[in-house]
C-alpha positions in Angstrom: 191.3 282.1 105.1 190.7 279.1 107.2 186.9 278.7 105.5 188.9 278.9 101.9 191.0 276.2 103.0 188.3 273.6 104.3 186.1 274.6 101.4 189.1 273.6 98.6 189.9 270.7 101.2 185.7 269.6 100.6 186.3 270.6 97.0 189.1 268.1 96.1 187.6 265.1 98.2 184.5 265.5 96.0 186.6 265.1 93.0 188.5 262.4 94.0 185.1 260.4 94.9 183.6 261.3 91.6 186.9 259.8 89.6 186.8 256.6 87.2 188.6 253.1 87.8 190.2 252.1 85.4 188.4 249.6 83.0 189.0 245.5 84.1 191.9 243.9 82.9 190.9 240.3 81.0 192.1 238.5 83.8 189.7 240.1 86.3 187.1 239.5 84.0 187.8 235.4 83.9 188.0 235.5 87.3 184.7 237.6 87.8 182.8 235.2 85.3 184.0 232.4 87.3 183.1 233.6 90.4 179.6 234.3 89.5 179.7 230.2 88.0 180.7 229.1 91.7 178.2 231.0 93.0 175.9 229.7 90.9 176.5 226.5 91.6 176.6 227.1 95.0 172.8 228.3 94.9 172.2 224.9 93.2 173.8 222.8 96.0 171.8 224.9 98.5 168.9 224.1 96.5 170.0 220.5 96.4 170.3 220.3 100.3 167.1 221.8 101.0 165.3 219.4 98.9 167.0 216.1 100.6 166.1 217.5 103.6 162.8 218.1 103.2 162.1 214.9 101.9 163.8 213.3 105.0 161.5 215.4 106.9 158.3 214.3 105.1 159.3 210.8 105.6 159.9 210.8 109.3 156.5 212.7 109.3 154.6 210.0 107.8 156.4 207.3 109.5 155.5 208.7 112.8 152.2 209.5 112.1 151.6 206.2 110.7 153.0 204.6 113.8 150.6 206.9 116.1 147.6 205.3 113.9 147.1 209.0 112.7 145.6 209.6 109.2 147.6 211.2 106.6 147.2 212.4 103.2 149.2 211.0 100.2 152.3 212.7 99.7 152.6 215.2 96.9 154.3 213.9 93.8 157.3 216.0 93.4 160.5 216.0 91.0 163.4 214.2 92.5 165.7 216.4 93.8 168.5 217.5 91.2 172.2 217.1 92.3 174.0 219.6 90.6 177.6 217.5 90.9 180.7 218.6 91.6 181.9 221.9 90.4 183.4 222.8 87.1 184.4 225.6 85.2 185.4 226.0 81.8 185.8 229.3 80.4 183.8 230.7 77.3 185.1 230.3 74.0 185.5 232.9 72.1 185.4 233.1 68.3 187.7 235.8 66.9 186.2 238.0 64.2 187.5 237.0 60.8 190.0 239.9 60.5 191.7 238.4 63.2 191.6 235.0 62.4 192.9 235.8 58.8 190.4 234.1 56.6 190.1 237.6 54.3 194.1 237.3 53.3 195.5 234.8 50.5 198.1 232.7 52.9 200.8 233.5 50.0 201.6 236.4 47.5 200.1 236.1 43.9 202.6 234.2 41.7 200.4 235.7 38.7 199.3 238.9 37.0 195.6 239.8 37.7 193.3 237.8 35.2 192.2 240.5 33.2 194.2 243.0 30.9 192.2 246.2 31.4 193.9 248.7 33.0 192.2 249.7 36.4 191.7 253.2 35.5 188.9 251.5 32.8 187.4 249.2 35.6 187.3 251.8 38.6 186.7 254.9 36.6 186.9 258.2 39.2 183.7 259.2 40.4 
């Protein structure tokens, strides 16, 4: 009996492991999308940092070595280093179908007959 018991107890956790979460509401999504833009931009302001201080680092380099009468190379030519600003977000924009927008639908009932005086049946014969 008490093997039964821990084997449904085993059986139960398993399922509860294996279950679904429910699928993100729109709001987590914005806040997901702009939590991977911050992040983003925080790489670029790591990036940023890095680069200024590596060029400070070059430059004390070569101002030391030049006051030591040591012999140094010409720097490399790099790209100036890219602030990436401060940050900002602005959320996608996204175009409803045309269904939704209503371009398909007349904005006002027809104030006329249809044009021609055929009777459907004659212009959509059953197939």
């Amino acid at each position: 009996m008490k093997k039964l018991l821990i084997v449904s107890l085993l059986a139960s956790a398993s399922a509860m492991a294996l279950a679904k979460l429910p699928p993100p509401t729109e709001e987590a999504k914005a806040k997901a999308a702009e939590a991977a833009a911050k992040a983003a931009w925080a790489g670029k302001v790591d990036i940023y940092q890095l680069c200024k201080s590596q060029d400070k680092v070059a430059a004390s380099y070569y101002q030391s070595a030049k006051a030591a009468g040591k012999e140094t190379r010409p720097a490399m030519v790099l790209p100036p280093c890219a602030d990436p600003g401060a940050f900002s977000y602005a959320p996608p924009v996204v175009a409803k179908p045309i269904e939704a927008a209503g371009a398909h639908s007349p904005t006002t009932n027809a104030a006329s007959p249809p044009s021609t005086k055929q009777p459907d049946a004659v212009v959509n014969p059953v197939k």
